[in-house]
Structure formats: structure tokens, C-alpha cells
N, C-alpha and C positions, 0 to 999 in steps of 0.2 A: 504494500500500500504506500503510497509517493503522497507525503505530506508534503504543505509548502508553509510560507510565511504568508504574510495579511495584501504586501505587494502583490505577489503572485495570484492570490486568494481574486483580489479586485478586477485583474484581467480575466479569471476565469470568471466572475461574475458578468463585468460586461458580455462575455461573448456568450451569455446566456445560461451557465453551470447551475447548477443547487450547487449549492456547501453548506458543510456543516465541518464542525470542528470534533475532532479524536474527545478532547475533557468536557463534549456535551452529551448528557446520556441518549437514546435513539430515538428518533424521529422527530428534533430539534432540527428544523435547515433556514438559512435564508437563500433569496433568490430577487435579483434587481428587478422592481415592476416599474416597464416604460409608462411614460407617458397615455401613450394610447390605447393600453392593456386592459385601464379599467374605466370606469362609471362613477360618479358621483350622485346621489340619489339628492337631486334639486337644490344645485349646492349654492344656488344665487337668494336661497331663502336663509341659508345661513350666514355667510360669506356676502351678501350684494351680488350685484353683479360682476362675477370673473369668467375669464375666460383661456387662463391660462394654468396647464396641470406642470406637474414636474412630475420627474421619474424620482425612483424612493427603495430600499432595500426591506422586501417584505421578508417577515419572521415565520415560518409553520410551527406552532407551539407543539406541546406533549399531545396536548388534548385534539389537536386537529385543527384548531381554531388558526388564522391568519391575519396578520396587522403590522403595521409598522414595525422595525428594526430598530434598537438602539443600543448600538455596541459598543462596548465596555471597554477601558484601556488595555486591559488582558486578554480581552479579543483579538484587539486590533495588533498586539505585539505577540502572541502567539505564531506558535511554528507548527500547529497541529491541524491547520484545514485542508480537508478533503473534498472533491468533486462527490455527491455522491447522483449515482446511478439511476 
């Protein structure tokens, strides 16, 4: 199994990977969601009117659930992320 660091990690994310990292237990991954990937449920009732999304590093939790990403400085300096499959 070819671990990398959080560098490495970033390019396989842009070019579309899951990862997940070795000291997460199983079925933790994140995965970059572009721009155009998702929906906003009537977001000008929250927000006004926008019209501009941004791309965002979504998390898959234990439980299955999916959301935002926000990684830890032991993430990002970790040498243990893997592609996974």
C-alpha cells in the first residue's frame, strides 16, 4: 500500500481520488466536490441573491452521512493518505 504526504494527497484529490488516511478508522474518506456537482436547495432565500458556488472538500463520515471537510493540522502534515478504491 503507497502512502503519500498531504502534497501528494491534494493532487490526487484534484484529479478526482477518494482518500482517506491509514490513523482514520474505515469508511472515513474525503473527496473534492466541484462547483457544478451539487444543488443548493433555494439558496437566495438564505444567502440573497448569489450566484456564485465554489468547489469544497467533502467528508463521508462513519455513519454514511456527507458535508463539509475540515482538516486538522495533523491531517494536513500526515504521511499516511491513501487513494482509496
Amino acid at each position: 500500500m503507497n502512502t503519500m504526504n498531504f502534497s501528494d494527497a491534494l493532487i490526487a484529490l484534484k484529479a478526482g481520488s477518494k482518500l482517506t488516511r491509514l490513523g482514520w478508522r474505515g469508511g472515513l474518506w474525503i473527496k473534492l466536490i466541484e462547483s457544478g456537482d451539487y444543488m443548493l436547495n433555494n439558496p437566495a432565500a438564505i444567502w440573497g441573491d448569489i450566484n456564485q458556488k465554489r468547489d469544497f472538500i467533502g467528508l463521508r463520515a462513519h455513519d454514511g452521512s456527507f458535508g463539509t471537510c475540515g482538516l486538522h493540522d495533523r491531517d494536513i502534515l500526515a504521511d499516511d493518505w491513501i487513494i482509496v478504491e
